[in-house]
VOGU-3710 file (C-alpha; in Angstrom, 3 decimals, decimal comma):
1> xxxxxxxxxx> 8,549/-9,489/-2,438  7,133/-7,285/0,221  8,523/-4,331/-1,291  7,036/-5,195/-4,779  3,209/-5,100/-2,695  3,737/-2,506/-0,196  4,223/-0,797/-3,663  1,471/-1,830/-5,167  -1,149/-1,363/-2,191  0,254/2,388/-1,928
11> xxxxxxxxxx> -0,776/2,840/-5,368  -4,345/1,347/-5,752  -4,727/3,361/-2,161  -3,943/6,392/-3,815  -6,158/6,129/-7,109  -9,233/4,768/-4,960  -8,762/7,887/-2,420  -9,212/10,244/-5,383  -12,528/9,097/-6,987  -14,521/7,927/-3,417
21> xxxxxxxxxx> -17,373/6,910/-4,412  -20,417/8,577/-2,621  -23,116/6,320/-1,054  -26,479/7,667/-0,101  -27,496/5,878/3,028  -30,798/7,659/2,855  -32,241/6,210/0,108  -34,127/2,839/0,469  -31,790/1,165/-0,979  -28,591/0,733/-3,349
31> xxxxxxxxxx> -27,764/1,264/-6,906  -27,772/-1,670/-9,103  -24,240/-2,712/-9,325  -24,210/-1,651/-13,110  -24,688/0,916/-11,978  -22,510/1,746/-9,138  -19,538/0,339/-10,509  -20,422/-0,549/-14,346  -20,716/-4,489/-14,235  -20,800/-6,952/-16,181
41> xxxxxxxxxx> -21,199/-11,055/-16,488  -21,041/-11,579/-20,128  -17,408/-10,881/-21,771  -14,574/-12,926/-23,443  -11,260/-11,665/-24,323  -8,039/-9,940/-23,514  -7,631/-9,446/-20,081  -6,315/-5,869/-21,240  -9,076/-5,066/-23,426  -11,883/-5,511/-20,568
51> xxxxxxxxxx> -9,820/-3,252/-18,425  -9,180/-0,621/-21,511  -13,042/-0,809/-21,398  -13,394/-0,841/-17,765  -11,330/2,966/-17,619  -13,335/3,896/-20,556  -16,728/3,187/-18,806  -17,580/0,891/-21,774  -18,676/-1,958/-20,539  -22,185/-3,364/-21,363
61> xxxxxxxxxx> -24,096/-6,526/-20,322  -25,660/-7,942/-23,884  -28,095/-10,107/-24,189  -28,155/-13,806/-24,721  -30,394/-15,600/-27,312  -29,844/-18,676/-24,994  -28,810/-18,926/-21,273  -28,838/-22,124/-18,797  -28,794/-20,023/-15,765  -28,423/-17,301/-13,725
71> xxxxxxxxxx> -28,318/-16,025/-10,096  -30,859/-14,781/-8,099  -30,375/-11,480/-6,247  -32,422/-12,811/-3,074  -31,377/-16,750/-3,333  -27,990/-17,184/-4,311  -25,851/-15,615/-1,395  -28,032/-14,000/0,331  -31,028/-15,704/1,865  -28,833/-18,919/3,703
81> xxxxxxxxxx> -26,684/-15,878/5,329  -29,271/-13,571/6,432  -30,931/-16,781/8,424  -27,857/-17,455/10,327  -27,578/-13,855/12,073  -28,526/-15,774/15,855  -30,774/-13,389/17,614  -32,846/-12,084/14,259  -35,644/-13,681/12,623  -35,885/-13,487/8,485
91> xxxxxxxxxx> -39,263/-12,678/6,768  -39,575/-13,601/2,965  -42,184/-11,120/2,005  -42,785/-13,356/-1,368  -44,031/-16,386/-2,731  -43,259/-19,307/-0,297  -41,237/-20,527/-2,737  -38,582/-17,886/-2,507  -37,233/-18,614/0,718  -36,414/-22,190/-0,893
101> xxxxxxxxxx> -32,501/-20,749/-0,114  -32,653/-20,842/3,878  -33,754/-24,540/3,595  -30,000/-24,355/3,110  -28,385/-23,194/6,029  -28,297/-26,477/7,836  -26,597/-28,441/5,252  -24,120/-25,782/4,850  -23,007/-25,640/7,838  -23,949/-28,434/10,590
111> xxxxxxxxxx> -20,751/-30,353/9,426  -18,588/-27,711/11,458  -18,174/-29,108/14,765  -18,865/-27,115/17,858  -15,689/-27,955/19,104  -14,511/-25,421/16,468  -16,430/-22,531/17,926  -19,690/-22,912/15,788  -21,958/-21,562/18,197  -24,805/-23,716/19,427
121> xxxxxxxxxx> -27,241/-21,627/18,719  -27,943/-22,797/15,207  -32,016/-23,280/14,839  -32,741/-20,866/11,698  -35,939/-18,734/12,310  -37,919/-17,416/9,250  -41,158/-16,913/8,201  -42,507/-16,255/5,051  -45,591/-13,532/3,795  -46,859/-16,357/1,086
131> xxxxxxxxxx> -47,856/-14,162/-1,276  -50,496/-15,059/-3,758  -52,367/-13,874/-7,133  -54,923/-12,209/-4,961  -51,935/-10,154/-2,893  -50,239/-9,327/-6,580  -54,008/-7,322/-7,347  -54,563/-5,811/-3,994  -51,119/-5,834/-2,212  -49,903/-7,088/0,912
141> xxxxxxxxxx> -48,990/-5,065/3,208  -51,165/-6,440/5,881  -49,881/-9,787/5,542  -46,098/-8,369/5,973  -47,698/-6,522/9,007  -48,774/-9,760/10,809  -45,599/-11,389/10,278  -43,477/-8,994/11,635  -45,906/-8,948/14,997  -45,496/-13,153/14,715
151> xxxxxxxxxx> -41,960/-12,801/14,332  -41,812/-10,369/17,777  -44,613/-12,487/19,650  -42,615/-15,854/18,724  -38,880/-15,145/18,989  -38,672/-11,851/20,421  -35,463/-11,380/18,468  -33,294/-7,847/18,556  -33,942/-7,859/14,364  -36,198/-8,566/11,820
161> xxxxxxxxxx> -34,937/-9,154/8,285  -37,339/-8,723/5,187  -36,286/-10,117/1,701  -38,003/-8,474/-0,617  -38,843/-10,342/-3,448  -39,471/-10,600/-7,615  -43,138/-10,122/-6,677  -43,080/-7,287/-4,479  -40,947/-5,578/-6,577  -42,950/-5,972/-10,025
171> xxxxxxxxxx> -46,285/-5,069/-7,815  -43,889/-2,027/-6,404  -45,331/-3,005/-2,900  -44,260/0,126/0,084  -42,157/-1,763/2,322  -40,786/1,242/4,046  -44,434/2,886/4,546  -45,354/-0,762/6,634  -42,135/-0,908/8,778  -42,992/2,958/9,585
181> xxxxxxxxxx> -46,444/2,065/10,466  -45,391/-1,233/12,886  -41,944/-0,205/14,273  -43,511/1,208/16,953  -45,411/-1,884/17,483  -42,325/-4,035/18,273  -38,966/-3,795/20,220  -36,805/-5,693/17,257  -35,107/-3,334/14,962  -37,027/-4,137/11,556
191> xxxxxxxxxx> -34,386/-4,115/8,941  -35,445/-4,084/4,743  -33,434/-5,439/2,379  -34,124/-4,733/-1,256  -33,134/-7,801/-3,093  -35,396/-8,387/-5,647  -34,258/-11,399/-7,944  -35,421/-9,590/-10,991  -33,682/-5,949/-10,250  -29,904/-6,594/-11,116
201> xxxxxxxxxx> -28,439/-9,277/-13,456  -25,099/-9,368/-11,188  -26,008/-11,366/-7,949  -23,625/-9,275/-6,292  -26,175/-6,341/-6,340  -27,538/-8,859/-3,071  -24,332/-7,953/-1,241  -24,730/-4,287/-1,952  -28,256/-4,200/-0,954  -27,910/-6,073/2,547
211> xxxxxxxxxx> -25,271/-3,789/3,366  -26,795/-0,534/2,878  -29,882/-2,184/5,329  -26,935/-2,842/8,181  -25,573/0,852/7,238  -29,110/2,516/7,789  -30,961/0,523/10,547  -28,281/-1,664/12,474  -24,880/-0,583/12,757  -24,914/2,607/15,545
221> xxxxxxxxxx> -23,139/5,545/16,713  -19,624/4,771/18,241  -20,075/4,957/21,821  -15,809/4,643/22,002  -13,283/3,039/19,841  -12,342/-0,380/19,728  -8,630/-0,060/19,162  -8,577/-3,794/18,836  -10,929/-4,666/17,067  -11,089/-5,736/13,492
231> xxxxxxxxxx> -14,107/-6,182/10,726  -13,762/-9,105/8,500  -16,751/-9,901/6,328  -16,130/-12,368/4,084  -17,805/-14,571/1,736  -19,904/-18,136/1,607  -16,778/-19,553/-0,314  -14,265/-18,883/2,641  -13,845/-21,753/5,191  -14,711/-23,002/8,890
241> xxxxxxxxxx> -11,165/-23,171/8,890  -10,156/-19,958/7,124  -12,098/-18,049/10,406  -9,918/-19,748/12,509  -6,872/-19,254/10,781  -7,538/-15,375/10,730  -8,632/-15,376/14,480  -5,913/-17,548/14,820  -3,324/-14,739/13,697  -4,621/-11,336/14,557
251> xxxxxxxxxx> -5,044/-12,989/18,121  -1,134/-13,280/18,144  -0,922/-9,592/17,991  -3,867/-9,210/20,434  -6,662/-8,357/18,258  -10,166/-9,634/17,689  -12,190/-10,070/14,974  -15,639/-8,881/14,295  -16,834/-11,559/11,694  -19,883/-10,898/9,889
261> xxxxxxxxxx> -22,435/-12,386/8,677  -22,865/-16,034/9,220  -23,636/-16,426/12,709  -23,168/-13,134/13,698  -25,601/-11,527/16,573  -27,078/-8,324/16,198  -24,752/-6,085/18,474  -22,017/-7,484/16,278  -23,447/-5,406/13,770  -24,114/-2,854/16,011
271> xxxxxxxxxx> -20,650/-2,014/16,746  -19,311/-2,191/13,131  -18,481/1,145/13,963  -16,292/1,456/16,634  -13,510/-1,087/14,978  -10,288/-0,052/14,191  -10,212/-0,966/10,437  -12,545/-2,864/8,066  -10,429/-5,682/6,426  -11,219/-7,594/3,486
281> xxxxxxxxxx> -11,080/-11,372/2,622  -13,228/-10,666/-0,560  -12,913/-7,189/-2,212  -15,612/-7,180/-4,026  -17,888/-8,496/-1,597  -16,333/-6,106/1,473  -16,747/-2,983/-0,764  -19,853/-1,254/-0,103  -19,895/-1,977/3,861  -16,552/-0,666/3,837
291> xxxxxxxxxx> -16,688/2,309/1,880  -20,200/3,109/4,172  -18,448/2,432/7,450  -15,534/4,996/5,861  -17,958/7,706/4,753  -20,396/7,570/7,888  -18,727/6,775/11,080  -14,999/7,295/9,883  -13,766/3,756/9,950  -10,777/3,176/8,016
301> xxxxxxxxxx> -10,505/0,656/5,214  -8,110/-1,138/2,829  -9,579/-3,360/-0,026  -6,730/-5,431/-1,473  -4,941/-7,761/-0,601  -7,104/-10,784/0,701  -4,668/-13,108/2,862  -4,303/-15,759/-0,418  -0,734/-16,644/-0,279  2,083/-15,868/1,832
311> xxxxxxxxxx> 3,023/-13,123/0,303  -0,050/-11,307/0,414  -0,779/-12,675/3,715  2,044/-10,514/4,938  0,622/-7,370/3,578  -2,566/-8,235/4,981  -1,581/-8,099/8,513  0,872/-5,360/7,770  -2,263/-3,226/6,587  -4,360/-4,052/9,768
321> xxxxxxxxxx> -1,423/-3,262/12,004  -1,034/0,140/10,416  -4,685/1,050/11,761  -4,227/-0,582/15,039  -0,939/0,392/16,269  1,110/-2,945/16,049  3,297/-2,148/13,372  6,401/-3,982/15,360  4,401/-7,213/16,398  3,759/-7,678/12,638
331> xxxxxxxxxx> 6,812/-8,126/11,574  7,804/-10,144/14,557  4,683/-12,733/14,108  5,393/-12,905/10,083  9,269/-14,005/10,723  7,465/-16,485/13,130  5,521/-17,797/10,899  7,560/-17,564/7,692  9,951/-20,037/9,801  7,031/-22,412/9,975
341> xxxxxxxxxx> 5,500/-21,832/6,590  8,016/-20,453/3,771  9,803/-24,570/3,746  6,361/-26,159/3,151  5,529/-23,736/0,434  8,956/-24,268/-1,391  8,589/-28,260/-0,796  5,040/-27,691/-2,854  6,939/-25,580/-5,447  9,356/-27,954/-5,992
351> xxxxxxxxxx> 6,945/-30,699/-7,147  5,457/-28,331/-9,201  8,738/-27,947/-11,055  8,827/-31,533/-11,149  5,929/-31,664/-13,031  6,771/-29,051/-16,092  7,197/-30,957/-19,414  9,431/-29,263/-21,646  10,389/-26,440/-19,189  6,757/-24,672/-19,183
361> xxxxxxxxxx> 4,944/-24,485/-16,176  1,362/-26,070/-15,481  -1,499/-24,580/-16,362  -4,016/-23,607/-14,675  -7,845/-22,363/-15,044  -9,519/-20,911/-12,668  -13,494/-20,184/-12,835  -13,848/-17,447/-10,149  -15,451/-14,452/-8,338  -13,555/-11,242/-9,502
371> xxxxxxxxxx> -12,290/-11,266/-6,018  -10,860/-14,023/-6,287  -9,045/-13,711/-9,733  -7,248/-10,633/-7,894  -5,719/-12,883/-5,387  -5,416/-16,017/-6,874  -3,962/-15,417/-9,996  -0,593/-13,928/-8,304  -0,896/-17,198/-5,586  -0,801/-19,386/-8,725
381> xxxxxxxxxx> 2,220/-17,596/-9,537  3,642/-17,649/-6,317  3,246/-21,873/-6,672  5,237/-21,909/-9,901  1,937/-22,186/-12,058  1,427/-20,764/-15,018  -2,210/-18,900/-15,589  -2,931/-18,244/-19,331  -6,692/-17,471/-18,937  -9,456/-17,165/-15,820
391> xxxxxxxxxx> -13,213/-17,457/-16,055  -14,621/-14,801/-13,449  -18,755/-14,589/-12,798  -18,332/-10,959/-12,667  -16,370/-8,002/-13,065  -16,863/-4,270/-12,356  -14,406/-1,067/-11,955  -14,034/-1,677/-8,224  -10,999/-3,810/-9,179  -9,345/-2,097/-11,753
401> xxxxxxxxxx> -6,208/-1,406/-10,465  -5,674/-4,392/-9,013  -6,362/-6,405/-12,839  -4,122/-4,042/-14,056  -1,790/-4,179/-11,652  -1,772/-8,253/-12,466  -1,730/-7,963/-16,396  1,970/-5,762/-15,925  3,275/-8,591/-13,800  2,040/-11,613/-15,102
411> xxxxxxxxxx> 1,240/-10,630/-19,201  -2,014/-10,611/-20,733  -4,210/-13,187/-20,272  -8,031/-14,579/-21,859  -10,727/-13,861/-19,716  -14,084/-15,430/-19,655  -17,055/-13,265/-17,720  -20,180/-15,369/-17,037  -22,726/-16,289/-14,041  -22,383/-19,855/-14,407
421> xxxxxxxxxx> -23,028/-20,283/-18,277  -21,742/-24,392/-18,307  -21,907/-24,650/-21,793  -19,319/-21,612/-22,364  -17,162/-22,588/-20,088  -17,110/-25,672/-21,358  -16,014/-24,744/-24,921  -13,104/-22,121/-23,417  -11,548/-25,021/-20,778  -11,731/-27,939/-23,932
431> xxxxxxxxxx> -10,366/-24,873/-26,526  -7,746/-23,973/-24,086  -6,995/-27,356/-22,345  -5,327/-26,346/-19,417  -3,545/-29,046/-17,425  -6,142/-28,324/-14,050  -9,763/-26,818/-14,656  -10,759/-24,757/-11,173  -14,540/-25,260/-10,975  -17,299/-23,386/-8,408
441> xxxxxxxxxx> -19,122/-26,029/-6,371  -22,167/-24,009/-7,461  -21,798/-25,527/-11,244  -21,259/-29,187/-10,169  -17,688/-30,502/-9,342  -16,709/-32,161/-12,839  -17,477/-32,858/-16,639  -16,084/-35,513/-19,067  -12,487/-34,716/-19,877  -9,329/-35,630/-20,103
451> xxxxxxxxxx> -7,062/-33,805/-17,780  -7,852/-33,119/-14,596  -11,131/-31,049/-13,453  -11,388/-30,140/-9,336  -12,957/-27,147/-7,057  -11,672/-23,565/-6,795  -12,887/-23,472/-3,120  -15,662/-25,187/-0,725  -18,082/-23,218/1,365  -17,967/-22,126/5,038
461> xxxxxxxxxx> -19,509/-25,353/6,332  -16,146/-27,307/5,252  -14,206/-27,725/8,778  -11,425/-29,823/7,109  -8,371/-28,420/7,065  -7,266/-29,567/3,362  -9,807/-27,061/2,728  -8,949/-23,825/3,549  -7,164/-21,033/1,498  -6,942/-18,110/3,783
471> xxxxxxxxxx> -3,207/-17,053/5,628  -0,490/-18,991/5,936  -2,594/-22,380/6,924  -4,291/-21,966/3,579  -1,532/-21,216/1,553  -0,064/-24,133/1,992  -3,248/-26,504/2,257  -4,734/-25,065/-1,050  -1,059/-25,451/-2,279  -1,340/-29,222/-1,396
481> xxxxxxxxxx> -4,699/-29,501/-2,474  -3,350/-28,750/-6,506  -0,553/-30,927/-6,120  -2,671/-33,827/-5,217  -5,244/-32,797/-8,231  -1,946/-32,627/-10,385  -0,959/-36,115/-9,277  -3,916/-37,963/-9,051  -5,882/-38,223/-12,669  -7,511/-41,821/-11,801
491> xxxxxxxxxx> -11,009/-40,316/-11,243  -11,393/-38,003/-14,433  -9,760/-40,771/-16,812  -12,566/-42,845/-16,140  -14,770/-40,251/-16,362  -14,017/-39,597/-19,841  -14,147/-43,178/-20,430  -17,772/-43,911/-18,985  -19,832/-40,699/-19,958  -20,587/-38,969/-22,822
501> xxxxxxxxxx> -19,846/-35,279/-23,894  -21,994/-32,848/-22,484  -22,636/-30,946/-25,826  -22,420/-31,571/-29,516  -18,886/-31,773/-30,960  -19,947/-28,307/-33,050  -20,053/-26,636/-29,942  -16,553/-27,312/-28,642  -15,091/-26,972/-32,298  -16,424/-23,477/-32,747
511> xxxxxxxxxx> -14,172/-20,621/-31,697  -17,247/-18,144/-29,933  -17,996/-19,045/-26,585  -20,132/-16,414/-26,914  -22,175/-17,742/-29,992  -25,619/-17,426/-28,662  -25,464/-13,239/-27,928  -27,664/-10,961/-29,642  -25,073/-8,691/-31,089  -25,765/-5,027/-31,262
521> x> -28,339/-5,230/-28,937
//
């Protein structure tokens, strides 16, 4: 097994080495991710015609003639991160209604204890410009003026963050000429983030965008190198407990971890720099930062695998110990740990062979990041489940050689591409009827049907260990988390019994999940 994805990591190294992609740190801000890395969230199909397409460059975003929702650029991942970074404050130069998101951050995460290392320092500041119809006419620059000097007079913090918003953008507002004008003013690094909610139809355009602000203001020159020191950035959907189960591990081989953003401080950013290698949880999510820390300062970087599985787990750490010099301690700690791990994973895949009917393995649906459908499709594999189709709420050419790389060892598959479209994805999960339906916590945990329906993953607030997914921990506690939704149908039987269908019985019976696009538009 490690053979098979030492293999396949020197390959996708290879390709990706050949066609860097160039980021201009000078410019304001990003590209779109359409444009970057030609995205989309609106396809269903073969798996192996959206990556035929993807190598062609031919992927488009059509239009729908209906849509329930969508993601916001500035709300959806971005603004309840951003307000957790301890020793910044966060201006919302919008509508006060924008920075609705940060009203967030305590829910999301005040259930981790402190006795698991959240830090105590956990009062969110932000402000907010409040813009109005009369600032949309005249502009309002001198309102995001006097909220950056409140922000310095009130929490003299080492940052300032400004979230741009919808309105800014539309009234094409000069950010950059007012932080020119003030910096002067104040001693906290002011730090723009264009994330207008109307710029980009893939919410992951947000991640881009704050990470080209930390490449340009924050992160500094290396004063030295931190041999031992590793970047992990990882996404809202990654655990309490999946932190400590990385710290956890790269602390056995005497290396720390630089985790960014949630409750980050500013010279954490700072020194982004001087680590030893970049490391990813989420690809997709890691990309830009990484590829900037690469270009600019030199840092070293690896993009696949994420440490989903025990299998890929062990090429994870095998990756970061090539860039930090502990290429004997690795394999060391992974026979340690395969001697406490490997049995529990083969007691899970044994009731999952219990639970075949006719010979065929369960089925599975997943509803995931693109990210995630690179990692978890070849976990589900490793658990002895079957994976005949994924939903995924984006996809874009960063990943293509890992899809392909999944399609050759696993067959084709259908794929469903969609920001959180509930109707569509509820015609492809009752069409395809998989034995477990993998939901986002974003869309609500469950609908009326009758096998089971549970969540994909929970959010970084979750300290409980059934939760976690990341290393060898969350192998086997996400492992244990399917058996028991396998087992345990009680809940979604009477579900089906006491509620009605979400949608008209036309819906499900027609064969277009896309129905509603405006073809050839």
């Amino acid at each position: 097994m490690a053979n098979k994805h030492d293999k396949h990591h020197r390959k996708g190294s290879c390709k990706r080495n050949k066609i860097k992609k160039i980021l201009d740190l000078d410019k304001d801000t990003c590209p779109n991710r359409e444009q970057r890395a030609n995205g989309t969230n609106v396809y269903y199909g073969k798996a192996s015609e959206l990556l035929n397409d993807a190598k062609q460059r031919n992927i488009r975003i059509p239009d729908r003639k209906f849509q329930q929702s969508g993601g916001c650029v500035l709300n959806f991942y971005l603004s309840n991160r951003v307000t957790t970074i301890r020793d910044a404050v966060t201006i919302f130069n919008a509508p006060v209604g924008c920075s609705a998101g940060s009203l967030g951050y305590r829910e999301l995460y005040r259930g981790v204890p402190e006795s698991l290392g959240r830090t105590n320092e956990y009062n969110s500041a932000w402000l907010t410009t409040n813009l109005q119809q009369d600032d949309v006419v005249y502009g309002a620059s001198e309102k995001l003026r006097d909220a950056i000097l409140k922000a310095e007079e009130r929490y003299n913090p080492q940052a300032i963050f400004i979230l741009t918003s919808c309105t800014t953008g539309i009234i094409g507002e000069d950010i950059e000429g007012t932080v020119d004008e003030v910096q002067d003013e104040v001693n906290a690094k002011i730090v723009p983030i264009h994330c207008e909610g109307i710029r980009s139809r893939l919410v992951q355009t947000g991640y881009d965008a704050f990470w080209h602000a930390i490449l340009k203001y924050l992160v500094k020159e290396p004063e030295k190198k931190q041999e031992d020191l590793v970047n992990v950035a990882s996404m809202l959907s990654y655990t309490w407990q999946d932190r400590l189960e990385i710290k956890r591990l790269l602390g056995k081989l005497g290396l720390r971890v630089n985790f960014i953003p949630e409750f980050a401080t500013v010279s954490d950013f700072e020194q982004l720099s001087e680590a030893a290698v970049t490391a990813p949880i989420c690809p997709t999510y890691t990309d830009y930062l990484s590829r900037g820390l690469e270009q600019k300062y030199g840092v070293p970087y690896f993009l696949y695998p994420s440490p989903t599985g025990i299998s890929n787990t062990d090429e994870w750490l095998r990756n970061i110990a090539k860039y930090t010099g502990k290429e004997d301690e690795v394999e060391k700690l992974i026979e340690e740990e395969h001697k406490i791990w490997v049995p529990k994973m083969n007691a899970i895949k044994d009731e999952f062979v219990k639970l075949r009917k006719n010979g065929k393995k369960p089925t599975v649906l997943g509803s995931l990041g693109q990210g995630r459908l690179v990692s978890q499709m070849p976990y589900f594999d490793e658990l002895g489940l079957a994976t005949p189709a994924a939903m995924a709420q984006d996809f874009d050419d960063l990943l293509i050689d890992e899809l392909e790389e999944i399609i050759e060892n696993n067959g084709d598959f259908q794929i469903m591409v969609n920001t959180f479209q509930a109707a569509e994805q509820a015609n492809v999960t009752t069409n395809l009827d998989p034995d477990l339906t993998l939901t986002c916590p974003f869309q609500g945990g469950t609908w009326e049907r009758d096998n089971n329906v549970t969540r994909i993953h929970s959010l970084r607030g979750d300290p409980e260990p059934t939760s976690a997914q990341s290393g060898y921990a969350g192998a086997i506690a996400f492992g244990n988390f399917l058996l028991h939704a396998f087992k345990n149908k009680s809940y979604h039987k009477t579900l089906a019994e006491k509620t009605e269908k979400s949608y008209k019985d036309w819906w499900y019976e027609q064969d277009n999940p896309l129905y509603y696009l405006n073809e050839g538009k």
